[in-house]
Backbone as ProteinMPNN parsed JSONL, in Angstrom:
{"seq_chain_A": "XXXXXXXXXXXXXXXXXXXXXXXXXXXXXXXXXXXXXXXXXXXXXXXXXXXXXXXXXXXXXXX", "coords_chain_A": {"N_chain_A": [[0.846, -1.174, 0.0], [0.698, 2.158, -0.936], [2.686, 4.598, 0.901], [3.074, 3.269, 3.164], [5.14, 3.23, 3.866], [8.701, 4.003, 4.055], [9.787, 5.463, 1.724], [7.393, 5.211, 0.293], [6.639, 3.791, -1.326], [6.114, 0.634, -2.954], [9.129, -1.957, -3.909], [9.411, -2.581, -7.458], [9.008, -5.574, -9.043], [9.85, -5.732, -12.484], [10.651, -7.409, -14.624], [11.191, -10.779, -15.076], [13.068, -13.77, -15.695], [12.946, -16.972, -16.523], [14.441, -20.125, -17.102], [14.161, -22.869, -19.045], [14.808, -25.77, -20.531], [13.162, -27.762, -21.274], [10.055, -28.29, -22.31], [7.787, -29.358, -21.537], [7.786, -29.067, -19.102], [6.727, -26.369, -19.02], [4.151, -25.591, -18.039], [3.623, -26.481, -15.643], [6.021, -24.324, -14.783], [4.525, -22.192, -14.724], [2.227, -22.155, -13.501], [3.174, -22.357, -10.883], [4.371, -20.028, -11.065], [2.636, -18.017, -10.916], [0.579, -18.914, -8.403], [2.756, -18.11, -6.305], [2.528, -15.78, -6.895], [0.264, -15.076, -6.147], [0.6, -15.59, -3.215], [2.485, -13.946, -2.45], [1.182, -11.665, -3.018], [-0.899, -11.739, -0.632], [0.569, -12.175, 1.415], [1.502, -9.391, 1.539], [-0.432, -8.283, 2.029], [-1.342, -8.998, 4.45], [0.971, -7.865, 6.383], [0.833, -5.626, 5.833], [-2.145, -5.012, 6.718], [-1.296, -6.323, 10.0], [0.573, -4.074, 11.043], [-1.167, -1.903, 11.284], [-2.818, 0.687, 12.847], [-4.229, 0.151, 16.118], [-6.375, 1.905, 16.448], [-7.457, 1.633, 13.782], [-7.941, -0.696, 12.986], [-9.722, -2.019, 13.86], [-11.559, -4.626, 16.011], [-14.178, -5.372, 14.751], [-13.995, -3.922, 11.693], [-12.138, -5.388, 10.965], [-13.02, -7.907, 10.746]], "CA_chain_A": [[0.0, 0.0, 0.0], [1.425, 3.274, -1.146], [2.441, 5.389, 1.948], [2.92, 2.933, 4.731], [6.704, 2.683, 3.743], [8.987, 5.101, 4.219], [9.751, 6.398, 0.177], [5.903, 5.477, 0.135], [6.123, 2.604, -2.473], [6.995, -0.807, -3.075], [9.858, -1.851, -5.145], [8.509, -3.325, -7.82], [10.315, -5.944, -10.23], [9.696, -5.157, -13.78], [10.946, -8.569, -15.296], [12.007, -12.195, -14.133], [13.99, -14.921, -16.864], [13.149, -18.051, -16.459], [15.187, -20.52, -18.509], [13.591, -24.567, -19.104], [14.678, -26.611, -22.015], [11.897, -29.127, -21.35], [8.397, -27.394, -22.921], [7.295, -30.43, -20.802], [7.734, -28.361, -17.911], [5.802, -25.065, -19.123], [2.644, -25.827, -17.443], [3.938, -26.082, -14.306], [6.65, -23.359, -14.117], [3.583, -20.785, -15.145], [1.686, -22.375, -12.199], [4.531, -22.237, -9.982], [4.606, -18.326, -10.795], [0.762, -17.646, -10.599], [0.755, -19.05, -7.559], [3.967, -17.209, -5.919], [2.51, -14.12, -6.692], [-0.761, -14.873, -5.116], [1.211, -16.145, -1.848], [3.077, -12.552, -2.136], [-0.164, -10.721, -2.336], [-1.394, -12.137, 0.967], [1.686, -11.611, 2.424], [2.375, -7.979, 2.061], [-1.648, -7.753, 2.639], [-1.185, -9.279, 5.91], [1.984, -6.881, 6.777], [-0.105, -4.174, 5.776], [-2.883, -5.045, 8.148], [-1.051, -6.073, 11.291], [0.958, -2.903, 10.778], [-2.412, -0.758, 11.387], [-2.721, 1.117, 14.218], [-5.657, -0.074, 16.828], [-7.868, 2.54, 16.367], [-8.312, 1.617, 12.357], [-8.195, -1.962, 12.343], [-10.483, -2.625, 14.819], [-11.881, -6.204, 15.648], [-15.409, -5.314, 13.819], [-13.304, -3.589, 10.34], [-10.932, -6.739, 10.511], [-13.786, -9.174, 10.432]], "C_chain_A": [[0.892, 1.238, 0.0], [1.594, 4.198, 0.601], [2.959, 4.687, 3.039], [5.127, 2.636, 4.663], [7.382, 3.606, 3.59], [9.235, 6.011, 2.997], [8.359, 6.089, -0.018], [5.627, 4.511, -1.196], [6.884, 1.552, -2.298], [8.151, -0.876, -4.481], [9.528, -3.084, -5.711], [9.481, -4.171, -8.965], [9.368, -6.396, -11.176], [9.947, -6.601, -14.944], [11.529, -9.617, -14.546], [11.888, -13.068, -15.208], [13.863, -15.9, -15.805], [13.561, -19.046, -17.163], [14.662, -21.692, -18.328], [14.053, -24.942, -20.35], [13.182, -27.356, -22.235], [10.78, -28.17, -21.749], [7.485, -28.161, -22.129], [6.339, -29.776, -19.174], [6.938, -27.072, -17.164], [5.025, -25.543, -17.999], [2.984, -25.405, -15.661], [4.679, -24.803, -12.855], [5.384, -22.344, -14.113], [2.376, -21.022, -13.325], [2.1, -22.398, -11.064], [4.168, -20.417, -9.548], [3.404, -17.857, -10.459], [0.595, -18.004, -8.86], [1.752, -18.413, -5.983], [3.551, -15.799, -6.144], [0.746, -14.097, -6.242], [-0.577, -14.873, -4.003], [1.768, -14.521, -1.619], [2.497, -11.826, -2.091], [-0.26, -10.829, -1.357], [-0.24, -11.84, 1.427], [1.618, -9.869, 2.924], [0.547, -7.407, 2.22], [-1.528, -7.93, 3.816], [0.249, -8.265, 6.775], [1.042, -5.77, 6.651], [-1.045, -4.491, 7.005], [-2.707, -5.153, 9.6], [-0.323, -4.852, 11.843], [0.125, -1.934, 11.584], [-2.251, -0.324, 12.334], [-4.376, 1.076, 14.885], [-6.81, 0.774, 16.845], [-8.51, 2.622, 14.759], [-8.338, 0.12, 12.347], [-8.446, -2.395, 14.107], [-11.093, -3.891, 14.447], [-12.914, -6.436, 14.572], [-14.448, -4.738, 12.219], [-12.91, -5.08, 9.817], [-11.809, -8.11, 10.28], [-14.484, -8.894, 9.611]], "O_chain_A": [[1.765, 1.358, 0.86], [0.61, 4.342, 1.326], [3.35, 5.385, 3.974], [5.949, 2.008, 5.33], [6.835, 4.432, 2.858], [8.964, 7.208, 3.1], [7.913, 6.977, -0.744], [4.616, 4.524, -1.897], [7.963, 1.446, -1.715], [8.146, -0.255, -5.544], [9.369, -4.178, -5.169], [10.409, -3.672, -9.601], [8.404, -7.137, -10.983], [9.346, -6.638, -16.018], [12.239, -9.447, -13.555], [10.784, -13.23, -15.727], [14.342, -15.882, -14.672], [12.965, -19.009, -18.239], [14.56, -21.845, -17.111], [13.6, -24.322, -21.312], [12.409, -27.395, -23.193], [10.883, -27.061, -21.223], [6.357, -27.69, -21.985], [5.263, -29.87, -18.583], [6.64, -26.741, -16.016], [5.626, -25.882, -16.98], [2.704, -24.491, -14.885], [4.512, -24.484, -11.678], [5.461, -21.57, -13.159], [2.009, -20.23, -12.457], [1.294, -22.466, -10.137], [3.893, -19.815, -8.51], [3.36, -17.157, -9.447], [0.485, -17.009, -8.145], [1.302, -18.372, -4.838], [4.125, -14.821, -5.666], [0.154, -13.033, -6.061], [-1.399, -14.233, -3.346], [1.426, -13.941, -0.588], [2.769, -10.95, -1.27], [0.326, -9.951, -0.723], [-0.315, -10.786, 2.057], [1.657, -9.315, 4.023], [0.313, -6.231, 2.499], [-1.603, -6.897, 4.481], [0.14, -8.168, 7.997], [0.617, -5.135, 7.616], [-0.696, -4.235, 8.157], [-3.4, -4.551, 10.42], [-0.53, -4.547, 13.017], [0.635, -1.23, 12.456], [-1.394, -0.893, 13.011], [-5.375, 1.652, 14.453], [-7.954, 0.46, 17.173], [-9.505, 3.255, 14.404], [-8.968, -0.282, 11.368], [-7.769, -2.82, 15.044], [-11.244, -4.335, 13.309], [-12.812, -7.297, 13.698], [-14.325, -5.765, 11.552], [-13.192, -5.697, 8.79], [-11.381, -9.14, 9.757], [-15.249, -9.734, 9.139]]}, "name": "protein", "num_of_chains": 1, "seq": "XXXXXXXXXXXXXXXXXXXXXXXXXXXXXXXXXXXXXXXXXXXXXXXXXXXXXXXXXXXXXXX"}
């Protein structure tokens, strides 16, 4: 979330090389990565939220 960090953004990476001979393998590396960047959503959602300060992420908001 913009702001909660001290330059106020994430650093964001722009490209990632993955190298496979096998074509065998596609399927999986792509599901590999799809996956890995859903796991890294939730993450830096969950940093963001415990982060909060108690008077915005109250028990009723957070549920």
């Amino acid at each position: 979330t913009p702001g909660r960090y001290p330059n106020g953004t994430y650093q964001k990476i722009h490209s990632l090389n993955i190298v496979e001979f096998d074509n065998k393998k596609l399927p999986d590396i792509k599901t590999g990565v799809k996956t890995a960047k859903a796991v890294t959503s939730g993450v830096y959602l969950a940093r963001d939220l415990v982060n909060l300060p108690p008077n915005i992420a109250t028990p009723t908001k957070m549920a």
